[in-house]
N, C-alpha and C positions, 0 to 999 in steps of 0.2 A: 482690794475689793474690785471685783469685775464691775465692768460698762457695758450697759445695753449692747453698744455697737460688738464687744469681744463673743456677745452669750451667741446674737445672733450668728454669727459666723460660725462659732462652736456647731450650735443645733445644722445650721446648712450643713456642715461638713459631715457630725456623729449624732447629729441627734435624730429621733423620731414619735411621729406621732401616731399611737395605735386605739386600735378597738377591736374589744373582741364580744362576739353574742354568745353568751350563753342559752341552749335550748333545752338544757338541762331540769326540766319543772320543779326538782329541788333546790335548786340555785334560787336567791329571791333575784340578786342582782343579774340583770337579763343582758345589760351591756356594761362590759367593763372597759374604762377609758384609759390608755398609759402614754406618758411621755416621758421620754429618757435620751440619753446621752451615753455611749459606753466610747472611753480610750483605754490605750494602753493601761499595764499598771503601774507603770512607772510614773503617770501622770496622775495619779491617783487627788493630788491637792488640788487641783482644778475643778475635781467633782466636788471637792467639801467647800470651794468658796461658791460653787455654782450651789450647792446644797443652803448655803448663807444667803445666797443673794435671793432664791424666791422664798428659802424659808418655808421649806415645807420638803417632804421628800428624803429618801435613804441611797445608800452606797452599797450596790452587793458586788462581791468578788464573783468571777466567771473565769472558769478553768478553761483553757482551749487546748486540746489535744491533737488537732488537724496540723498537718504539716506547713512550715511557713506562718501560724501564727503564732501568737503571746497571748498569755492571759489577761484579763482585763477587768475593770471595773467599770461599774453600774451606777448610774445615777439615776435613779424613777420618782415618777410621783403618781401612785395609783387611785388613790384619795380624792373622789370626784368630788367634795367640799377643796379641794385645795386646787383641783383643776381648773371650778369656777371662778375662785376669786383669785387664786395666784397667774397659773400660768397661760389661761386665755385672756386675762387683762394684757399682763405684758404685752404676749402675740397680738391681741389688737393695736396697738401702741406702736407696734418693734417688728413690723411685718419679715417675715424670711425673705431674702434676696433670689434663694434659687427658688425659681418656678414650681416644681417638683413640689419642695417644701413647704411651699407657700399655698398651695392648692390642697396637702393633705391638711396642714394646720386648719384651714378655712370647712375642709369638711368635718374634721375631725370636733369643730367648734361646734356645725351644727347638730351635728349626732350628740354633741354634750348637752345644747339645749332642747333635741327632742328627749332626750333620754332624763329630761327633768318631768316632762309630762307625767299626769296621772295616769293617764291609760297611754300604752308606749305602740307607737305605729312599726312596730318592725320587719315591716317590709319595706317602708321609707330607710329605715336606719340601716337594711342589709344591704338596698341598692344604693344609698351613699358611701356604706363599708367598702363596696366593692371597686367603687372611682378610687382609692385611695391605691396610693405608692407605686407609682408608675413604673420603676425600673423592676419589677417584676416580670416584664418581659423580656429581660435581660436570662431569664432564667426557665425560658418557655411556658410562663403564664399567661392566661389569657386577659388583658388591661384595656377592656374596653375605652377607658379614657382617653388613652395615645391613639387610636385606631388600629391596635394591632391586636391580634387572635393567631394564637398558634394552633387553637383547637376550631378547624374546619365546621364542626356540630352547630358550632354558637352560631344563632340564629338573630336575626335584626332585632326582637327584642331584648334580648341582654346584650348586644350592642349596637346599638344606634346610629347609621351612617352621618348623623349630625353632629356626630362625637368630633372633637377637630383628633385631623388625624396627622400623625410624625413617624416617619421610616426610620429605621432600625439602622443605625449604622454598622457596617460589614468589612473588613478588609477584603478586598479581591485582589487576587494576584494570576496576572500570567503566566506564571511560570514557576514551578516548585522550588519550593527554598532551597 
């Protein structure tokens, strides 16, 4: 049986925590909350004790075709009754270690309890969506949360000079390999 201290390390390293808005008027559900884990597939039992331990959540197979990886397994739980009482209890209890993780977990908590409201304020929940998962500027995103914009346009209010801001680390080299 997994320990608090194993899961949390797991989630720091594979796991994360999403939100997606639907603006789809046929959709009832308008935000859909996920938390998941994917490793190897060879690791595959790690996800069914992690599946044991919150007791709630499935294991899907993930093909990966890209060069240099493996296929992988899935561990989610998209089930906003099991996100309320299983996996944002833990996370309050069992905070993440890494920074990163630990800031999307806490927003991702509150979009879970705006998105219990009767009437849903979604432009609070697009501008919390949007602080989430910082290493997206690793990828030429724009993350207003780190203080970095790769996209010149953005203008102070979608990102806020008050945002704490962290520089991008870069190799530089004098001289060509």
């Amino acid at each position: 049986m997994l320990n608090p201290e194993y899961v949390i390390g797991l989630v720091d390293g594979e796991g994360s925590f999403y939100v997606r808005l639907n603006t789809d008027v046929r959709r009832r559900n308008k935000v859909e909350l996920k938390f998941s884990v994917k490793i190897r597939y060879q690791d595959k039992e790690i996800l069914e004790e992690l599946k044991q331990f919150f007791d709630c959540g499935m294991i899907y197979f993930q093909k990966d075709n890209r060069p240099n990886h493996t296929d992988c397994f899935r561990f989610e739980v998209n089930n906003k009754k099991d996100i309320i009482e299983e996996i944002i209890p833990f996370f309050e209890k069992n905070s993440p270690k890494i920074q990163s993780r630990k800031r999307d977990f806490e927003i991702f908590r509150n979009i879970a309890l705006l998105s219990q409201q009767k009437v849903l304020n979604m432009n609070m929940i697009r501008d919390l969506k949007d602080q989430m998962h910082w290493g997206l500027a690793v990828y030429g995103k724009t993350v207003c949360t780190v203080g970095t914009s790769s996209n010149p346009e953005v203008d102070e209010k979608q990102c806020p000079s008050n945002q704490p801001s962290f520089a991008l680390a870069r190799p530089v080299r004098d001289e060509p390999l």
